[in-house]
MIFIGU-262005 format. One record per residue: residue number from 0; residue in one letter; x, y, z of N, C-alpha, C, O in turn. Coordinates in steps of 0.05 Angstrom, whole numbers. Layout:
BEGIN
[NUM a [X Y Z] [X Y Z] [X Y Z] [X Y Z]]
...
REM end
This chain:
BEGIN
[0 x [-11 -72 322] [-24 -58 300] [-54 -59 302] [-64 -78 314]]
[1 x [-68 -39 293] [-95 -32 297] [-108 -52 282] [-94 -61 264]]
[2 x [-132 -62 283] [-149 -79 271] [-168 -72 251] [-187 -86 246]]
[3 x [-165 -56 241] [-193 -55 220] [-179 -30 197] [-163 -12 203]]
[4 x [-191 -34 173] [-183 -25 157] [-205 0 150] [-228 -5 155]]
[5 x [-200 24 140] [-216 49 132] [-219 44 106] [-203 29 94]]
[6 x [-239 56 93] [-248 53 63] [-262 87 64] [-280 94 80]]
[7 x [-252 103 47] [-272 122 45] [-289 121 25] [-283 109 5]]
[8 x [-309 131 25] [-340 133 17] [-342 156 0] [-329 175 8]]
[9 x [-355 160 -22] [-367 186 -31] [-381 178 -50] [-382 199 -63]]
[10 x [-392 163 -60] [-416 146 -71] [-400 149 -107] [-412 154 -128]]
[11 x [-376 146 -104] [-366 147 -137] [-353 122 -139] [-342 107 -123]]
[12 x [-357 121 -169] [-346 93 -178] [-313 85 -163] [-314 62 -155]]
[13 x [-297 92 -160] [-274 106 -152] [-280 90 -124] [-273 67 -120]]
[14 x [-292 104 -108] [-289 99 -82] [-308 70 -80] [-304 54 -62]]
[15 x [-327 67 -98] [-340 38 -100] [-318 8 -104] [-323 -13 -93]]
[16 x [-293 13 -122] [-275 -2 -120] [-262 -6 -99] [-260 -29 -90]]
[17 x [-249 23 -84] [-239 24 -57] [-255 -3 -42] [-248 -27 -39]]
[18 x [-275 8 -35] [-297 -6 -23] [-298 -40 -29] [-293 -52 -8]]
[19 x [-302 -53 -49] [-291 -76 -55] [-273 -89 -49] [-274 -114 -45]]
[20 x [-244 -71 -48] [-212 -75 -44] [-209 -81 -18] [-199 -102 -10]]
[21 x [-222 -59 0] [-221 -58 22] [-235 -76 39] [-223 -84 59]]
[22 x [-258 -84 34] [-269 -113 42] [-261 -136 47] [-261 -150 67]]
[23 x [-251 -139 17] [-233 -168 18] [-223 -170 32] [-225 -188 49]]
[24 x [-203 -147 32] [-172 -149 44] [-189 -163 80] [-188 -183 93]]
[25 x [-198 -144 81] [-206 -143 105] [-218 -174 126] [-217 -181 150]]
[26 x [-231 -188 96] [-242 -211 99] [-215 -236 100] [-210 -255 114]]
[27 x [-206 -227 83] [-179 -233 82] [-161 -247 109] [-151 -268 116]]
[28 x [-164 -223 117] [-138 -219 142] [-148 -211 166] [-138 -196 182]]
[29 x [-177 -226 170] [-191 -218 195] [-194 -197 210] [-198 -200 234]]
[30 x [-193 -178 202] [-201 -158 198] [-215 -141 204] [-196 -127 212]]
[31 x [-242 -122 209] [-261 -109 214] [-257 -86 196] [-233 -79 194]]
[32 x [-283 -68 177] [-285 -56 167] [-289 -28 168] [-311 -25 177]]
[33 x [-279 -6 163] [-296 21 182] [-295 32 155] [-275 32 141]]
[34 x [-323 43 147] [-322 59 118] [-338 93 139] [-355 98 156]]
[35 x [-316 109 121] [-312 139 131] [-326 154 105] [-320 144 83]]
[36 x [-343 173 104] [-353 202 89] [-342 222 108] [-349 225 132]]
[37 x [-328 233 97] [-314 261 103] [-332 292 93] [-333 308 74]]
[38 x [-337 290 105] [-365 320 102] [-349 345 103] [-348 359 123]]
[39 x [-334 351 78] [-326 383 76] [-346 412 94] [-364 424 83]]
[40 x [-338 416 118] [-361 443 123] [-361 451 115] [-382 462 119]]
[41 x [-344 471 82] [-356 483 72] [-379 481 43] [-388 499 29]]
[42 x [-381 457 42] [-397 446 25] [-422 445 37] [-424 426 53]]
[43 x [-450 465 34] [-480 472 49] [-488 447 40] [-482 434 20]]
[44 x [-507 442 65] [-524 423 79] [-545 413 51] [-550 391 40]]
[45 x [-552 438 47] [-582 433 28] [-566 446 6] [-554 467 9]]
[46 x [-570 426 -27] [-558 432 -45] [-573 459 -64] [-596 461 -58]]
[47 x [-563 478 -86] [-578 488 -90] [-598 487 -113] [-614 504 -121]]
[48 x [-590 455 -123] [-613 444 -133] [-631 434 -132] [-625 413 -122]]
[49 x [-656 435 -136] [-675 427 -112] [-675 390 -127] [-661 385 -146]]
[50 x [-695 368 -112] [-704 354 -121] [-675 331 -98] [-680 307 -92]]
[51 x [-645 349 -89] [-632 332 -76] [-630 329 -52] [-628 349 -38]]
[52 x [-630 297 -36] [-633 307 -5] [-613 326 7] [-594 326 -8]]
[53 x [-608 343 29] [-594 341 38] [-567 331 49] [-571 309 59]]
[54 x [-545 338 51] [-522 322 55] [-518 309 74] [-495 299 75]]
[55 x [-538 303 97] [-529 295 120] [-540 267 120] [-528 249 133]]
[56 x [-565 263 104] [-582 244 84] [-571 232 61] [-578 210 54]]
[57 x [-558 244 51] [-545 229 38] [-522 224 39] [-516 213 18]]
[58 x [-497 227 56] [-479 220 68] [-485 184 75] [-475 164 64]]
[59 x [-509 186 103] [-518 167 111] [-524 151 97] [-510 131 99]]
[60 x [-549 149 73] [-555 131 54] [-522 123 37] [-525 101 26]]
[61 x [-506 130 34] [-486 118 20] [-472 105 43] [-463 83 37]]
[62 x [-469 110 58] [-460 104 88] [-469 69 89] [-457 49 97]]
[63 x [-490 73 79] [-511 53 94] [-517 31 76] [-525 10 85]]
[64 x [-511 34 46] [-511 16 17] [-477 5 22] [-471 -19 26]]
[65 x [-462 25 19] [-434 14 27] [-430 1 45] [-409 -11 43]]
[66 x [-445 -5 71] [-436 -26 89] [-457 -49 83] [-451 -70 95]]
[67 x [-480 -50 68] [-501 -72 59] [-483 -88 35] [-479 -113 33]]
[68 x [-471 -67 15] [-452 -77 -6] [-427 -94 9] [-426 -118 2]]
[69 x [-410 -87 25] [-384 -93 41] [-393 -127 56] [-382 -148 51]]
[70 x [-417 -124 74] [-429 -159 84] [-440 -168 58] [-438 -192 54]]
[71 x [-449 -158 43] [-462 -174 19] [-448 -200 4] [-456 -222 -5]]
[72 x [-411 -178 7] [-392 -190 -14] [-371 -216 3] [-360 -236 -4]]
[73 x [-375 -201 27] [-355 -210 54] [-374 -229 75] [-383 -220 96]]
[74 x [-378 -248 69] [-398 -262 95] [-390 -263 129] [-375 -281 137]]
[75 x [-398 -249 141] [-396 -249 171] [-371 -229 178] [-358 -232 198]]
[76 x [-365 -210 157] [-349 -182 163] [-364 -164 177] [-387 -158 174]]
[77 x [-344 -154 198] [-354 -140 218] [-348 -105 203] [-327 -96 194]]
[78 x [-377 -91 204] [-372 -74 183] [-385 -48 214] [-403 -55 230]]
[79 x [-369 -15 217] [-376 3 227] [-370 22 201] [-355 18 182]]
[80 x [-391 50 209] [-396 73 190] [-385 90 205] [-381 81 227]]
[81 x [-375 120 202] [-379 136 209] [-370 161 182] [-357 158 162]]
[82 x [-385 189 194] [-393 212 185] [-372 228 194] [-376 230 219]]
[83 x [-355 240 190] [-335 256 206] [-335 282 187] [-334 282 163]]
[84 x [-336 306 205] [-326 335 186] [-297 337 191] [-283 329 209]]
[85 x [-292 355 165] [-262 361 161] [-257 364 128] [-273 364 108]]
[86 x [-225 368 132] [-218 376 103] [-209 343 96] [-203 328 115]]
[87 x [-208 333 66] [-209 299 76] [-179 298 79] [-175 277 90]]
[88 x [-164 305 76] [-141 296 80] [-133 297 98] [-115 281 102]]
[89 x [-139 310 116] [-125 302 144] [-146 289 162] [-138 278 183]]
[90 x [-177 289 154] [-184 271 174] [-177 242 162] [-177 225 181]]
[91 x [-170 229 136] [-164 209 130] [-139 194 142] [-137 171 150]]
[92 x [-115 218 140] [-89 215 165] [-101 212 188] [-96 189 196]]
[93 x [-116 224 205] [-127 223 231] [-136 191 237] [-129 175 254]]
[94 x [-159 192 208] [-163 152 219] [-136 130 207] [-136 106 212]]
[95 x [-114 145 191] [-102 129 188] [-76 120 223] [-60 102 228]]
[96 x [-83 138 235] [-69 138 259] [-78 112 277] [-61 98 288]]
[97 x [-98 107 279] [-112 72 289] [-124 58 264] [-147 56 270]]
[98 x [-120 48 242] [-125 43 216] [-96 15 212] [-72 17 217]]
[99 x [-108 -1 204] [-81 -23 203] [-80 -10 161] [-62 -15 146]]
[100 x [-98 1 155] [-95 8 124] [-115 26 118] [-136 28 131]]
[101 x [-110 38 100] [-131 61 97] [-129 63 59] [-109 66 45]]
[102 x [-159 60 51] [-159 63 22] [-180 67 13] [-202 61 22]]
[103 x [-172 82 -13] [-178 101 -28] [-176 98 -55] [-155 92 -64]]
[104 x [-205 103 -75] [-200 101 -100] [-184 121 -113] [-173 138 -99]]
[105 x [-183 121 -137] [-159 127 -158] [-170 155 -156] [-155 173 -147]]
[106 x [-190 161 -164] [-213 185 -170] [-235 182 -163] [-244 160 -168]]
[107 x [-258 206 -146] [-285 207 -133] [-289 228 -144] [-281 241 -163]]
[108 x [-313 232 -118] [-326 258 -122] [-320 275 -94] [-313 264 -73]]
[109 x [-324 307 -95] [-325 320 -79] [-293 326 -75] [-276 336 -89]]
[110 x [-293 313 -45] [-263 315 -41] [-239 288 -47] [-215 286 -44]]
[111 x [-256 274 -55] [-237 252 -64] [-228 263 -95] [-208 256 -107]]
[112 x [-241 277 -101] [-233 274 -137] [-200 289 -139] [-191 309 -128]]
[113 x [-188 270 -159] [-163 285 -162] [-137 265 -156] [-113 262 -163]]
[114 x [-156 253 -141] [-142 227 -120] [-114 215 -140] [-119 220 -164]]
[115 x [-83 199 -137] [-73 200 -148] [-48 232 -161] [-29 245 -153]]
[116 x [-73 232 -193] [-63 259 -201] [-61 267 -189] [-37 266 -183]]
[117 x [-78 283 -169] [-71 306 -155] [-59 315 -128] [-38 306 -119]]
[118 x [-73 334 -116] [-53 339 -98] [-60 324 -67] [-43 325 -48]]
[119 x [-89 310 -67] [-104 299 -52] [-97 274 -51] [-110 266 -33]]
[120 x [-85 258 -59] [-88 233 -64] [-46 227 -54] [-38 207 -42]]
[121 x [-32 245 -62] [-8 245 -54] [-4 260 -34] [17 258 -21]]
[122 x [-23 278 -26] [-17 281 1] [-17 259 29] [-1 258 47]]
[123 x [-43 242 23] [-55 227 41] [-28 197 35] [-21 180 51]]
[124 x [-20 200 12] [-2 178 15] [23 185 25] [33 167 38]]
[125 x [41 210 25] [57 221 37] [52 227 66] [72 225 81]]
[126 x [40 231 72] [36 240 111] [22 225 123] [19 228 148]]
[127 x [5 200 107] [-8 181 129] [8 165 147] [30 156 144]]
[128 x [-9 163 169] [7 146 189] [14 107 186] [20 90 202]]
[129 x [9 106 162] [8 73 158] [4 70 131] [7 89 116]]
[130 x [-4 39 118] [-9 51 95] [-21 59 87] [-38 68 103]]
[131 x [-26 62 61] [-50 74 45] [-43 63 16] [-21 63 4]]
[132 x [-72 52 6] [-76 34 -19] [-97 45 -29] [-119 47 -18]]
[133 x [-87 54 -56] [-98 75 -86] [-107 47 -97] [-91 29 -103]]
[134 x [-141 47 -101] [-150 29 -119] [-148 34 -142] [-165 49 -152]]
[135 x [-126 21 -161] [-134 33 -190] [-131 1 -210] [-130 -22 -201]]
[136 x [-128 13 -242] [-126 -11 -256] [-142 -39 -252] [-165 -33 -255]]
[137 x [-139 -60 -248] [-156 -89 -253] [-156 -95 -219] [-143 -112 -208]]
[138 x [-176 -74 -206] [-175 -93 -182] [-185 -114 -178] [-175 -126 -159]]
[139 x [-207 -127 -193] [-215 -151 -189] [-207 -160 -202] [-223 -179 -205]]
[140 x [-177 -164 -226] [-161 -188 -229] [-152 -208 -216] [-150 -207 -191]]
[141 x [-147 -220 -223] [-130 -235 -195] [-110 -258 -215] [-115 -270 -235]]
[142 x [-88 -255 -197] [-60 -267 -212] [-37 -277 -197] [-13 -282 -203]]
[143 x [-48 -279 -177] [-41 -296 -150] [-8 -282 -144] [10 -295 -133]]
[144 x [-4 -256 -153] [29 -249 -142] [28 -218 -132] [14 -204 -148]]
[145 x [39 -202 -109] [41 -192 -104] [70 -179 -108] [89 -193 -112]]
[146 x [71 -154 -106] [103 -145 -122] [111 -121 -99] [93 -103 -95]]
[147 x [129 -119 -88] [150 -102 -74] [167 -83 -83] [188 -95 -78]]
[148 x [172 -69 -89] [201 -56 -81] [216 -54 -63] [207 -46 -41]]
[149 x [234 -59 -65] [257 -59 -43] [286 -49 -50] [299 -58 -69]]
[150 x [296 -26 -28] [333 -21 -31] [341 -17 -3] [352 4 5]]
[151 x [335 -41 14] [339 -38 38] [335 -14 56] [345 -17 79]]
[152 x [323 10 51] [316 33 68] [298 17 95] [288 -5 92]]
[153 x [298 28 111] [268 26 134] [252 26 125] [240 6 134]]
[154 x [231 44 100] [212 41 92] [211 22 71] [188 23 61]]
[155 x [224 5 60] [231 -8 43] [218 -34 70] [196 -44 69]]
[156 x [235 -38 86] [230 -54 101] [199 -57 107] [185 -75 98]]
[157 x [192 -41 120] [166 -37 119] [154 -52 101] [145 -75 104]]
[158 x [153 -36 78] [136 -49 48] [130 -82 45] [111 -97 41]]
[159 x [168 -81 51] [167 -117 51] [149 -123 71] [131 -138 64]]
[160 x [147 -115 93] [134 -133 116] [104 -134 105] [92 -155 100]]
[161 x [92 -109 102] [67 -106 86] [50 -126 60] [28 -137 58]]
[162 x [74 -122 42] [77 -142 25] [74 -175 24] [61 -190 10]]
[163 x [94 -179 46] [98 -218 65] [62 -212 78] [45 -225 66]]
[164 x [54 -198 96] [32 -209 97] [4 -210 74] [-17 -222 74]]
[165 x [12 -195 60] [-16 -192 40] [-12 -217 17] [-30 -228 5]]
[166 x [21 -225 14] [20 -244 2] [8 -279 16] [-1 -299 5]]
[167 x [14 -272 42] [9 -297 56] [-18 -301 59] [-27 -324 59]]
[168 x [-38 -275 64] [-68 -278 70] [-82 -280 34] [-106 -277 29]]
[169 x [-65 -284 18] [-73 -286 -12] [-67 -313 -24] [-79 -322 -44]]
[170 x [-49 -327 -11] [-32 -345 -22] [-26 -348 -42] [-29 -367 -57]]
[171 x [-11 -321 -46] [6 -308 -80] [31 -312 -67] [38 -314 -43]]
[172 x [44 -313 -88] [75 -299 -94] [82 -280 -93] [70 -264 -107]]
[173 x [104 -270 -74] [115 -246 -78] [145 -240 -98] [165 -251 -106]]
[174 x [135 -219 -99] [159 -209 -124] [177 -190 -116] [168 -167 -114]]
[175 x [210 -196 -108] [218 -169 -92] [238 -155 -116] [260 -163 -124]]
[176 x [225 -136 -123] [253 -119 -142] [262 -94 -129] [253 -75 -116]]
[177 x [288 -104 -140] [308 -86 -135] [325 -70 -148] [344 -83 -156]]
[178 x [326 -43 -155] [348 -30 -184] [367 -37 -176] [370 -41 -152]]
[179 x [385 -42 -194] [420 -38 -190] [435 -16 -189] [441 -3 -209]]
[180 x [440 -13 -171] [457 17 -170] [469 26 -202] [471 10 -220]]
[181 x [473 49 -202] [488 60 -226] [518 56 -228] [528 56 -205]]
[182 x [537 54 -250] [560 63 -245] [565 97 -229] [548 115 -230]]
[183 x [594 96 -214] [592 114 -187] [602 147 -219] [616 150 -240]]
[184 x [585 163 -202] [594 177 -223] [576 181 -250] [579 198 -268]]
[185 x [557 163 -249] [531 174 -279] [506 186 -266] [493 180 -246]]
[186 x [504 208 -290] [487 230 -288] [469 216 -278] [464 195 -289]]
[187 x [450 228 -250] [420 218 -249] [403 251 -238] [409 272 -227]]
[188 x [381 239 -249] [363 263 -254] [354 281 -222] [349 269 -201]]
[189 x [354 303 -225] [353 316 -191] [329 317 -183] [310 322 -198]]
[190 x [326 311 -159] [318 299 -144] [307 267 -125] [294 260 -106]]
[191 x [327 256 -148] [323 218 -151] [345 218 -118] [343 199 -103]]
[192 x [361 235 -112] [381 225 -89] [396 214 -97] [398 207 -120]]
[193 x [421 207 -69] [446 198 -74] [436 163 -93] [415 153 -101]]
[194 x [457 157 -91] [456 123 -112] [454 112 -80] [462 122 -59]]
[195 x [440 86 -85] [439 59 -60] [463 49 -58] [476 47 -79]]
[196 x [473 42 -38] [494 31 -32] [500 5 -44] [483 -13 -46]]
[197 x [530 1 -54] [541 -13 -68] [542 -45 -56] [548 -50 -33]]
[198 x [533 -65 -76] [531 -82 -65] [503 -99 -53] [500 -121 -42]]
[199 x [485 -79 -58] [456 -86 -43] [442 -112 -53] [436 -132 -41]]
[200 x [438 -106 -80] [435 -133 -98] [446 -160 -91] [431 -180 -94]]
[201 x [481 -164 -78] [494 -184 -66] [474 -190 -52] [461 -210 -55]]
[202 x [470 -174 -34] [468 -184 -2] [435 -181 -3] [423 -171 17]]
[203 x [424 -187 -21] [397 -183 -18] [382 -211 -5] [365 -209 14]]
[204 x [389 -234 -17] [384 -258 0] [382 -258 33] [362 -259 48]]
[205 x [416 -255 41] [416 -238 67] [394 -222 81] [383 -222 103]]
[206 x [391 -213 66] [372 -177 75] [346 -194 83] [338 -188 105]]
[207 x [329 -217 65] [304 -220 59] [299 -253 75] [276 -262 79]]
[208 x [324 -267 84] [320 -288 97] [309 -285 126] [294 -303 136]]
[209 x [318 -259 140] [290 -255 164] [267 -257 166] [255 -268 185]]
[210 x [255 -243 139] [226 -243 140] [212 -262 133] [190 -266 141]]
[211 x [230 -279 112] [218 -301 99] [221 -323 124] [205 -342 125]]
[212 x [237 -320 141] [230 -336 158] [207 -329 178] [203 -347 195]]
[213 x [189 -304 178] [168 -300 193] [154 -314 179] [138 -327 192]]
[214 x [153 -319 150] [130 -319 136] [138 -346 117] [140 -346 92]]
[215 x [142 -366 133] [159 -394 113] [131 -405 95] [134 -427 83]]
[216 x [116 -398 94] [93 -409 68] [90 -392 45] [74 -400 28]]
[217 x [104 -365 39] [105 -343 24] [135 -356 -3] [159 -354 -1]]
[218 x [123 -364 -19] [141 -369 -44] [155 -344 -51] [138 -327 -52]]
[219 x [185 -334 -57] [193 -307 -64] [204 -314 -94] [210 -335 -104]]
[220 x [204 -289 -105] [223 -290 -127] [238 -271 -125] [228 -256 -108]]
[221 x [257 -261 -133] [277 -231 -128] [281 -223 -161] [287 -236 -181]]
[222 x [275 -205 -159] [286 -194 -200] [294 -172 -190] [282 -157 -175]]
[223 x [327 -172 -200] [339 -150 -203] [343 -134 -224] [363 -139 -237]]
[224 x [325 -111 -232] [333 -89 -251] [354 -70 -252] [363 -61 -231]]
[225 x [364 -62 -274] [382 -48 -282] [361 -9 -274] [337 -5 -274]]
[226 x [379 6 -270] [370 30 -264] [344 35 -246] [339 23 -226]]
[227 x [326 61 -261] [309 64 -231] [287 55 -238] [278 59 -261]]
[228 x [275 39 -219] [249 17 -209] [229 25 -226] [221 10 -243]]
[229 x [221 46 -223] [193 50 -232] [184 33 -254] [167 16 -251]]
[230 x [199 39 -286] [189 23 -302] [193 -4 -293] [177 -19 -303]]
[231 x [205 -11 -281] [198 -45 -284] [181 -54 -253] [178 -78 -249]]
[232 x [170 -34 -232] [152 -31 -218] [128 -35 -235] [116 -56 -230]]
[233 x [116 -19 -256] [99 -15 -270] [96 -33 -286] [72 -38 -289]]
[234 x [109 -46 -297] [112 -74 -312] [104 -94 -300] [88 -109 -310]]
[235 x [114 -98 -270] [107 -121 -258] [74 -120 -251] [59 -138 -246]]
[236 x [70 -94 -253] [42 -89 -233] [15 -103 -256] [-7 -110 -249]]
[237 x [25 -104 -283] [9 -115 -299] [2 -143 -289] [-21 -151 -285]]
[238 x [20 -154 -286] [18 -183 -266] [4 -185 -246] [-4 -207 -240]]
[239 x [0 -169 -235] [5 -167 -206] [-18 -160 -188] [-32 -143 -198]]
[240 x [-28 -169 -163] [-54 -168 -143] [-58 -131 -139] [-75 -114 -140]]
[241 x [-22 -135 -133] [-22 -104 -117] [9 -107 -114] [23 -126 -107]]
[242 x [12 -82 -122] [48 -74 -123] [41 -48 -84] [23 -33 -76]]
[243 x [75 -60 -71] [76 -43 -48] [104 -31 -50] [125 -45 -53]]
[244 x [102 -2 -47] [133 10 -44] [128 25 -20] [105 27 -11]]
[245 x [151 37 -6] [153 52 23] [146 74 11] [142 74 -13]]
[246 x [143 95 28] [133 118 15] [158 135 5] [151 154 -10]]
[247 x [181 134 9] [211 137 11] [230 116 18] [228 96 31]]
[248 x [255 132 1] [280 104 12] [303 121 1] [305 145 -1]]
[249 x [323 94 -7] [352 101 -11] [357 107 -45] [349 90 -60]]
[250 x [368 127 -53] [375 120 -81] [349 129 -90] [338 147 -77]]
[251 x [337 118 -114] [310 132 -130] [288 129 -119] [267 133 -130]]
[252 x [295 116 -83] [270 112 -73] [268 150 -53] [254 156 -34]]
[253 x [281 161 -62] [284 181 -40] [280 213 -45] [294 225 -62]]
[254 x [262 225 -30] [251 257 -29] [251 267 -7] [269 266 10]]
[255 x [231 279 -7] [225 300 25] [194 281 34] [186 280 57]]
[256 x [185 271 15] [156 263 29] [146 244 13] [140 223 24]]
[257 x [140 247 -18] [136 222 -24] [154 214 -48] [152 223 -70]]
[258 x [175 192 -36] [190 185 -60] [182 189 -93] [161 190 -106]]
[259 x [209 192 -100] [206 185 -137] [195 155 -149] [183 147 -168]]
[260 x [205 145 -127] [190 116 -131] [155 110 -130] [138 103 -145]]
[261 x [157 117 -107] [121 118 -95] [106 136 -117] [85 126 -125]]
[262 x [114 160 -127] [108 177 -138] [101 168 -162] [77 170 -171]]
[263 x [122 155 -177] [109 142 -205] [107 118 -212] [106 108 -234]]
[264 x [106 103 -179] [79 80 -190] [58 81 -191] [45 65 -205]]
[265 x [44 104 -172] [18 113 -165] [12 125 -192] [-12 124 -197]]
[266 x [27 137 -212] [24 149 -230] [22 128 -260] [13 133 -282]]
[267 x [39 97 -247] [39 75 -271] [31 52 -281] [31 40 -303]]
[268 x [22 46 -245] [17 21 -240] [-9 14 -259] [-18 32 -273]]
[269 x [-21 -14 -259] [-36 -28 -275] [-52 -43 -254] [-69 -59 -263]]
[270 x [-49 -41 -222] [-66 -53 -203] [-65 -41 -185] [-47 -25 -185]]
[271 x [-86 -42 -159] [-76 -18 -138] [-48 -17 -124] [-33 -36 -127]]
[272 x [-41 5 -108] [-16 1 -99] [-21 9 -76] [-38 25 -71]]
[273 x [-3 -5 -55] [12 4 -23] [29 22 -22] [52 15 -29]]
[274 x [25 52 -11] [42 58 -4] [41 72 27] [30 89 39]]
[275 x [67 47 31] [76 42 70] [102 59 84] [125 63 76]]
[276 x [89 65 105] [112 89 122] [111 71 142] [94 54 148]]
[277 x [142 79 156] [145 64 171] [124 73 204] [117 95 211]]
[278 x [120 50 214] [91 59 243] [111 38 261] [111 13 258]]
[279 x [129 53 282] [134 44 309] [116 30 328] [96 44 334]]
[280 x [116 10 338] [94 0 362] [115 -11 378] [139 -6 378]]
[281 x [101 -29 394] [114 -48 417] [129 -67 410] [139 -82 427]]
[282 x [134 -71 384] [159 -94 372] [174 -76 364] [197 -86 361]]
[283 x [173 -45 356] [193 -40 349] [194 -30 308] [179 -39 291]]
[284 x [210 -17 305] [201 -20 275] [211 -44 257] [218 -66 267]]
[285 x [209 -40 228] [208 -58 220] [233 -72 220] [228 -95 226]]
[286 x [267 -67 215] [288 -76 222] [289 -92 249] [294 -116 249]]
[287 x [285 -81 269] [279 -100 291] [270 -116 291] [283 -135 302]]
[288 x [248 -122 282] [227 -149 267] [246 -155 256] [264 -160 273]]
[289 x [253 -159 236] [270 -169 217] [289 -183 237] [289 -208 238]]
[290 x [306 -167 255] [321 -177 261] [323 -196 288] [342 -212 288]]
[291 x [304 -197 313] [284 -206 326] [278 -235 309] [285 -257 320]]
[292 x [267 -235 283] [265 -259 259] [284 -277 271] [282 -297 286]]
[293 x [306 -263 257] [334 -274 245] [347 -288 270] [365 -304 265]]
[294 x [339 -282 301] [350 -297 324] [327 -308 329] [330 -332 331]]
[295 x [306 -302 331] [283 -329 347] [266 -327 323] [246 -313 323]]
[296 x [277 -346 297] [256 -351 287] [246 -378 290] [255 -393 307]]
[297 x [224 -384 271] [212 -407 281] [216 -430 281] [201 -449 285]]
[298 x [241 -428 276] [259 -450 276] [276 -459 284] [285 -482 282]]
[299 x [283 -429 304] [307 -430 322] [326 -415 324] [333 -399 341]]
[300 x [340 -426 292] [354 -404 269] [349 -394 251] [326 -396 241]]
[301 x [368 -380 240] [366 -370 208] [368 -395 191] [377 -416 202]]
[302 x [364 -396 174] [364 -411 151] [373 -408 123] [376 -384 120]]
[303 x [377 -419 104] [387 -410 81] [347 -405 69] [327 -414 80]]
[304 x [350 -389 42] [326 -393 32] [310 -417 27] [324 -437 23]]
[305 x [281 -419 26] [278 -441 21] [277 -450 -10] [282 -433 -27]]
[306 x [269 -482 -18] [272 -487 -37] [258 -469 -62] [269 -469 -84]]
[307 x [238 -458 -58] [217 -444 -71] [221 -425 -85] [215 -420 -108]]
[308 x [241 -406 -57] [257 -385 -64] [272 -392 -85] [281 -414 -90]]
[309 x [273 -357 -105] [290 -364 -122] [302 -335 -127] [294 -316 -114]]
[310 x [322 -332 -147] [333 -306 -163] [333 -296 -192] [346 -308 -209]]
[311 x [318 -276 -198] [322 -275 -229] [330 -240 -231] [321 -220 -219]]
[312 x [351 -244 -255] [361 -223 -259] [349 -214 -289] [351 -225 -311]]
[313 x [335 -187 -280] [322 -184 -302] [342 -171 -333] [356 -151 -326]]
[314 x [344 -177 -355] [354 -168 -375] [355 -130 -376] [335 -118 -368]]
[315 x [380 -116 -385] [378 -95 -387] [372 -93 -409] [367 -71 -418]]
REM end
């Protein structure tokens, strides 16, 4: 996985959080920093109000406060700029292609604005190549737990993996919820997809003892909800550092591009959120990992959970 994390720039409060988020993390998890301004061409050079610099001048000067702000906050973070033209959404996919994360406030200016709501902000979380994290709600809270979704999909997998490390470079708690399938046979709303496979909840221990064995210093909790995630996604996120879902999955995690799930946490959450697609490399995707874990982990074997681990079934 690529080393350094993207932050886009547009000198708005919005992307000033980004900017913060993105630092840490970065300081975080050793990291290196690259903050991007995306220069719409069709947006002229020289504005037609007078008294403003030019855009190529002031691109740079925000360019240039944002990486003074980023070492200011981060001592001895390795911080690069760059200026790139394009429409922002796909040059943001473009750096999310070598980007170990790529993020973005809730709402900016120019071409960030909309971000979220609109159609800019779910595009870039639907087609990026990795993840992408919407700064919104209390980012400088802190409440030492990180929150997942999970219904065993690949991208689900993913999330978790995303999740295990942001909780481990935080030394929070993670929180894995999971809906309960419906009885077979009750109405669910179209486009939510087929129901998750029966039984998932059982075997969720199962499912989560690979990774937790990558990551044996990561405390878990499991809460299992009744029906579909979102509200109790959004619930937890009040708690929470940063809630991560796949960008799609099984059951109400599932669409054409960006899940029902992904869709209205970005729309509920109360802290920023991850949302992770699955990115193939040289280990393989994330099930492989997992399962790669589960025979050479660091222990030898698999293991039962540890003591830490625990299960809570949340009340319908």
């Amino acid at each position: 996985m690529s080393r350094h994390v993207v932050a886009g720039v547009d000198g708005s409060a919005g992307a000033g959080a980004a900017l913060d988020w993105a630092a840490a993390d970065a300081g975080r998890r050793g990291l290196a920093l690259r903050l991007v301004f995306v220069r719409e061409p069709w947006v002229p050079e020289h504005p037609v109000f007078t008294g403003h610099q030019p855009l190529t001048e002031e691109a740079e000067r925000l360019l240039e406060e944002a990486a003074g702000r980023a070492r200011e906050r981060v001592s001895g973070l390795e911080v690069s700029t760059a200026m790139v033209t394009g429409a922002v959404v796909e040059r943001l996919r473009t750096e999310s292609e070598t980007a170990d994360t790529v993020v973005v406030g809730s709402r900016g200016l120019g071409g960030f604005a909309g971000l979220v709501l609109g159609s800019t902000g779910l595009g870039l979380a639907g087609h990026a190549h990795g993840p992408v994290v919407v700064v919104r709600g209390r980012a400088g809270a802190r409440h030492d737990e990180v929150v997942v979704g999970y219904d065993g999909s690949d991208d689900a997998e993913c999330a978790l993996e995303y999740a295990l490390e942001q909780a481990q470079a935080r030394g929070a708690r993670l929180r894995v919820v999971h809906g309960v399938q419906l009885p077979v046979g009750y109405p669910h709303p179209v486009g939510f997809g087929p129901l998750p496979p029966a039984g998932l909840e059982e075997d969720l221990p199962k499912r989560l003892r690979p990774w937790l064995e990558r990551y044996p210093g990561v405390r878990c909790v499991q809460s299992v909800v009744p029906g579909h995630p979102v509200p109790a996604l959004a619930s937890a996120s009040r708690a929470a550092d940063l809630v991560v879902v796949g960008s799609r999955g099984l059951g109400g995690f599932s669409t054409v591009l960006l899940g029902s799930v992904s869709h209205g946490v970005l729309h509920r959450a109360h802290c920023p959120v991850a949302i992770v697609r699955p990115r193939r490399g040289p280990e393989g995707g994330p099930q492989e990992r997992a399962q790669g874990a589960r025979q050479e982990g660091p222990r030898g074997e698999a293991r039962a959970l540890s003591p830490e681990a625990s299960r809570e079934r949340e009340p319908s």
